[in-house]
C-alpha positions in Angstrom: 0.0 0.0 0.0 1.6 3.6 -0.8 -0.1 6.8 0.9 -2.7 8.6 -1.0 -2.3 12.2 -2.5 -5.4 13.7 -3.8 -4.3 17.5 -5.7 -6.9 20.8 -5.5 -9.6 20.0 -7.9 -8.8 16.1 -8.7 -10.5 12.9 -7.2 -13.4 11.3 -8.6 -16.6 13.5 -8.9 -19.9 11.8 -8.1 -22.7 13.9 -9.9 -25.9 15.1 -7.4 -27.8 17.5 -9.6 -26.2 20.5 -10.4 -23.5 20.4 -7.5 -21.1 17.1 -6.8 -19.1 15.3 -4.2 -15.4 15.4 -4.6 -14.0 11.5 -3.6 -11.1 11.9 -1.4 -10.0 8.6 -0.2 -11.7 5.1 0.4 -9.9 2.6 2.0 -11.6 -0.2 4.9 -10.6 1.9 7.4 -11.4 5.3 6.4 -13.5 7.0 3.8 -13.3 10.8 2.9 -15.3 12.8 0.4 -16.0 16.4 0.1 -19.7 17.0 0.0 -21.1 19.9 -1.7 -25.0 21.0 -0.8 -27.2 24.3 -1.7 -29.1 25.8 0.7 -31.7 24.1 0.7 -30.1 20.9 1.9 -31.6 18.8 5.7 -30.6 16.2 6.6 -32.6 14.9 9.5 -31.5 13.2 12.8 -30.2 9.7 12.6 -27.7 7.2 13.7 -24.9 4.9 12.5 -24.2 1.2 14.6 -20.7 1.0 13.1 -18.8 3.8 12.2 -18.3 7.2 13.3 -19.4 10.3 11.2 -17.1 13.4 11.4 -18.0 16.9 9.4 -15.5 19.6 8.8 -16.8 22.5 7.5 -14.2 24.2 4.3 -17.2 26.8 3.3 -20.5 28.2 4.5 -22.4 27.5 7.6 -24.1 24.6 9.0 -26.0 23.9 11.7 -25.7 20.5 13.3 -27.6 18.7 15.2 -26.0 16.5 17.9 -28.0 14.3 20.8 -30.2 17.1 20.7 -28.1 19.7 21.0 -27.7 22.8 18.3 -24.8 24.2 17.0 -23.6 26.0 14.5 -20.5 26.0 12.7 -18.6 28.4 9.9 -15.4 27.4 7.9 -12.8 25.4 10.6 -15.9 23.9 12.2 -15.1 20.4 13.0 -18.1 18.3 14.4 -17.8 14.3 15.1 -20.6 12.0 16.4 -19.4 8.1 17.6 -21.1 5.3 17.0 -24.9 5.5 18.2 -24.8 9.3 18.5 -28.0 10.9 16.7 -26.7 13.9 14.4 -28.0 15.6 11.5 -26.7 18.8 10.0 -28.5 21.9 7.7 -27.0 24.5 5.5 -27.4 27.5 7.6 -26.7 30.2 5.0 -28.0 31.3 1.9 -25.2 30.3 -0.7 -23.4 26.7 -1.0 -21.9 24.4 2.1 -18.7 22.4 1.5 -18.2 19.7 4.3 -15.3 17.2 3.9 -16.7 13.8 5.6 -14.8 11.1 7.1 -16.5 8.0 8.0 -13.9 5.5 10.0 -14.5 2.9 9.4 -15.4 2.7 5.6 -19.4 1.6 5.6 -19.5 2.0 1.6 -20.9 5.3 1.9 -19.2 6.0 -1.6 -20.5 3.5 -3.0 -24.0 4.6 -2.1 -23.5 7.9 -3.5 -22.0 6.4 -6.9 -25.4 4.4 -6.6 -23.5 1.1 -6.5 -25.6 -0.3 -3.5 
C-alpha cells in the first residue's frame, strides 16, 4: 500500500444535480469525500451502529444537530458523532456548504453515493 495524495480539484466527482461530491479517499478503514449542498439541503437526525461520522466545514455555515443539541459552525468547524450518536446537519446560510466527511471505518458510503448499493 503507498499513501494517497489527492491534488486541489482532482478525485473522482460523483454527480448530485447540479453540484457534486469530490472523492477523497476510500480505503476499509477510512472513507473521505467532500460533499457539496445548496441551501436548501436537511438532513434529518439519525444514527450509525458502526462507524463514526465526522464533518469539517471548508465553506459556509451549517448547523448541526447532535443528541439534541444545536450548534452551529462556519469554515474550521469540526463536528464528530461516535457510534450511536444521533446527528443531522442543515446549510445555515443562503449560498453553497462544502463539508469534507470522514466515516472510520469505511461503511461503503461512496458507494451509495456512486449508486452502486
Amino acid at each position: 500500500m503507498t499513501g494517497i495524495h489527492v491534488p486541489p480539484g482532482e478525485g473522482e466527482r460523483l454527480p448530485r444535480g447540479q453540484r457534486h461530491h469530490r472523492v477523497l479517499v476510500e480505503l476499509p478503514e477510512v472513507e473521505a469525500v467532500e460533499l457539496h449542498f445548496g441551501p436548501e439541503i436537511v438532513v434529518e437526525p439519525h444514527t450509525h451502529p458502526d462507524h463514526a461520522d465526522s464533518f469539517y466545514v471548508l465553506e459556509g455555515e451549517a448547523e448541526f444537530t447532535i443528541d439534541g443539541n444545536v450548534v452551529r459552525g462556519a469554515a474550521g468547524t469540526w463536528v464528530s458523532a461516535p457510534i450511536g450518536t444521533v446527528h443531522g446537519f442543515r446549510n445555515a446560510g443562503n449560498g453553497e456548504l462544502r463539508l469534507l466527511n470522514v466515516h472510520t471505518p469505511n461503511v461503503a458510503f461512496i458507494q451509495r453515493l456512486r449508486g452502486d448499493d
